[in-house]
N, C-alpha and C positions, 0 to 999 in steps of 0.2 A: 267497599271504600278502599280507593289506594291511598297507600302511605307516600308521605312526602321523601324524595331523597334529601339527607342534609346537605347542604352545601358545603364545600371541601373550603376547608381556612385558607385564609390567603396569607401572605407574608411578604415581608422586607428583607434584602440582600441590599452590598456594598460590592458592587461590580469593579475589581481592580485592574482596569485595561492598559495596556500599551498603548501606545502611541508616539507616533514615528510619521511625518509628513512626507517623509523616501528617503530613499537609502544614502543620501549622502547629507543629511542632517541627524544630530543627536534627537533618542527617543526617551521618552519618560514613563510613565504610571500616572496616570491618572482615575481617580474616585470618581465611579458615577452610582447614586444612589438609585435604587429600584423599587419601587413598592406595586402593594396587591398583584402579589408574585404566584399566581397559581401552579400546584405543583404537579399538575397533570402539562403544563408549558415547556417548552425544549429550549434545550440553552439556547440555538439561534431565533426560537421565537421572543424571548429577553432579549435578546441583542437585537431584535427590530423593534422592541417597545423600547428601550434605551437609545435607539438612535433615531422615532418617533418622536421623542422628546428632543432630543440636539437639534432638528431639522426647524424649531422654532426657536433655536436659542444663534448666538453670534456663532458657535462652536461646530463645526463637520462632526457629521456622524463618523463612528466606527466605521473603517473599513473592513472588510473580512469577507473571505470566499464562499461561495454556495451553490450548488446547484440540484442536484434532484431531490437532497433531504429525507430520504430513504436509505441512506448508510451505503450508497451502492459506487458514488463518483468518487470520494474520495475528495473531494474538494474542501468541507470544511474542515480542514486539520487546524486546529490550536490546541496549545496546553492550558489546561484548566488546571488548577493548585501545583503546576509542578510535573503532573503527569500528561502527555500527548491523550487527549482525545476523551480528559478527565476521567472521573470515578466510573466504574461499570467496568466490565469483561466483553471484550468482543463486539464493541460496539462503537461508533465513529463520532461524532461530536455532535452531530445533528439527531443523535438517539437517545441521548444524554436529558431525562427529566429534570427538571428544578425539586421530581419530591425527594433527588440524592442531597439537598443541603435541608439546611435548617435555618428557620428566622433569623437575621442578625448576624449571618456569615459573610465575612469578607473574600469574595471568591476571586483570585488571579487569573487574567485571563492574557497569553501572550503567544508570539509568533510562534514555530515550530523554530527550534534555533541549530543551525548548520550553517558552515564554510559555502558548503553547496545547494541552500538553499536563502540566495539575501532577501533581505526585506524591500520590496514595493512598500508599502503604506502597510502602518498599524500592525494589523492580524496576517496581513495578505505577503506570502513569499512566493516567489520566483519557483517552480521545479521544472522547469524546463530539462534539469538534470536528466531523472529518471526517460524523459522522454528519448534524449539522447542515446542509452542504452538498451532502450527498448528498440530502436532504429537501427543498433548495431548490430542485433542478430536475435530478436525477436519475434521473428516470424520463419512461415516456411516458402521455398520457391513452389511454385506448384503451377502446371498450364491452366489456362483458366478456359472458359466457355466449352467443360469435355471434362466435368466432376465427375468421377465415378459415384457409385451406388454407396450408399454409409453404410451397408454391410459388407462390400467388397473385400475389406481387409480390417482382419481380426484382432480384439483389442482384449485382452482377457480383464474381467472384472476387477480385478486387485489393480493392475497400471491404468485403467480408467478412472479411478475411486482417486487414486492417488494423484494422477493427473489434474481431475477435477480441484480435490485441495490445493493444490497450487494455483493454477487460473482463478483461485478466490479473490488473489492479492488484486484489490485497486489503486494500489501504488499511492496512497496516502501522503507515505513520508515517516508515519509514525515510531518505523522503526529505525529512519537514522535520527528522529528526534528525540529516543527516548536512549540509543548508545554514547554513552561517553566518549567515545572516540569517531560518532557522527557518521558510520557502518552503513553502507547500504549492503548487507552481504544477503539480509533475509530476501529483499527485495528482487534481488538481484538472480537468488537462489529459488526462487518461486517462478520467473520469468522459464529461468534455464532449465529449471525440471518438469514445467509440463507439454512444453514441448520434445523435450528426450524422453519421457516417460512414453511417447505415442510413436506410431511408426513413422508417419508421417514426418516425426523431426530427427529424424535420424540421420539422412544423409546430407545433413549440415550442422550435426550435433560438434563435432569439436569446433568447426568454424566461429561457430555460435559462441560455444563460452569461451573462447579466445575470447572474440570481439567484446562480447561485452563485461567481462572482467576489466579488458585494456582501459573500455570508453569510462567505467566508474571510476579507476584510478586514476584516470585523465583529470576527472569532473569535481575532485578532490575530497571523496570520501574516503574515510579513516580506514582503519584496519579492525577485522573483527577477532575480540579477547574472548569470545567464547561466553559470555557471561547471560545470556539471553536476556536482556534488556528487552531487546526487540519483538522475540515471541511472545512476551509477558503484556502488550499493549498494542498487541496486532490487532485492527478491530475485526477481520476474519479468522485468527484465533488459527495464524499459519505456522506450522511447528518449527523449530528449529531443526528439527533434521534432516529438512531440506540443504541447508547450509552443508551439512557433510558431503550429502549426494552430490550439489556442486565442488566441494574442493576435491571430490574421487573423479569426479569428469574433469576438471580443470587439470589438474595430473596429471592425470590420461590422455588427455588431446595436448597439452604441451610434450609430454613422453614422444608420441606420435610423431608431433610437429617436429622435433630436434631429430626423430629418424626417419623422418623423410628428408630433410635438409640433409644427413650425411649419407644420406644413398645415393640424392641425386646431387652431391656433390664431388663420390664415387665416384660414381656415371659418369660425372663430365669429364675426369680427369683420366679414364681410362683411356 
């Protein structure tokens, strides 16, 4: 005889969303209540029974981003109670179970909030930012149709391992949504070091975090106080001390850049 599984209790939540029509009208908080809440259900599967139910009422559903749902795009960023990418470690919003709350909890749900990153509608913000500096020096030149072999040229296991942790970042956001001063440095510093950690990014390594230092300052994110906000809700769980390896290569290649401009400003004047 098999035994029965019991069935897992269901529950009620008090979903507290933003909402915001675009970015040039005032947004508010709005109460939507949710019942027979299974707690095996991912928050954006709640946020398609919640907006299931709007879609026959006078009221628009929830806006909010999504795409692959696997923690892998980065797309659904929002803050659940306060924290970017709610309760859990290392994990992005769409990984995020309903069994982290309890019956009867009023849960918050709002944009990621940055200078540089406005509000479209509701949940859904603008990052076209980070795109920006990933354009600025983000990648490597390379001739194309005439790849060498992948074992051509040697990568020792420690700057590969290391490299890897960096190209974890899918640029979220969550780290300039969780710094007080709206920081894209982790971001920033995970882009910049795994391409310098490889050979291949080498011979446009100072160019590189020139550029895209300049394009994040441009794009009008804050300064970073050192306080790791940002590593602490990375949902790939990317350290901060990337951040140093960038301000020791930023040094350096600006060091650089100031002596090459007085040599070949020498030069000219001889």
């Amino acid at each position: 005889m098999v035994a029965s599984t019991p069935s897992k209790k269901l529950f009620s939540v008090t979903l507290r969303v933003w909402r915001q029509a675009n970015p040039d009208q005032p947004g508010k908080f709005v109460d939507y209540p949710a019942h027979n809440v299974s707690p095996d259900m991912s928050f954006l599967e709640l946020l398609d029974v919640v907006n299931d139910g709007l879609t026959v009422s006078p009221e628009e559903p929830i806006a909010f981003a999504h795409d692959c749902r696997e923690g892998i795009c980065g797309t659904c960023s929002c803050t659940i109670n306060g924290k970017p990418h709610g309760p859990g470690k290392g994990v992005a919003t769409c990984q995020v179970y309903m069994r982290s709350f309890q019956a009867g909890d009023v849960i918050v749900v709002e944009p990621f909030r940055a200078t540089a990153f406005p509000i479209i509608k509701d949940l859904v913000t603008e990052r076209s930012a980070f795109d920006k500096i990933q354009q600025a020096g983000g990648f490597i030149s390379a001739r194309t149709g005439a790849a060498p072999d992948a074992n051509a040229i040697l990568v020792s296991k420690a700057a590969a391992d290391l490299a890897m942790d960096a190209a974890a970042c899918i640029g979220c956001g969550a780290c300039v949504a969780a710094c007080k001063n709206a920081s894209a440095m982790l971001f920033v510093a995970a882009k910049v070091s795994h391409l310098g950690l490889m050979p291949q990014g080498q011979p446009e390594r100072d160019r590189r975090v020139l550029a895209m230092v300049q394009t994040m300052d441009e794009a009008g994110f804050g300064n970073c106080t050192n306080q790791y906000e940002c590593s602490a809700v990375c949902p790939k769980n990317i350290t901060h001390d990337f951040i140093a390896r960038l301000n020791r290569d930023y040094v350096g290649a600006l060091f650089r850049s100031e002596l090459q401009s007085v040599s070949t400003s020498a030069g000219g004047g001889a």
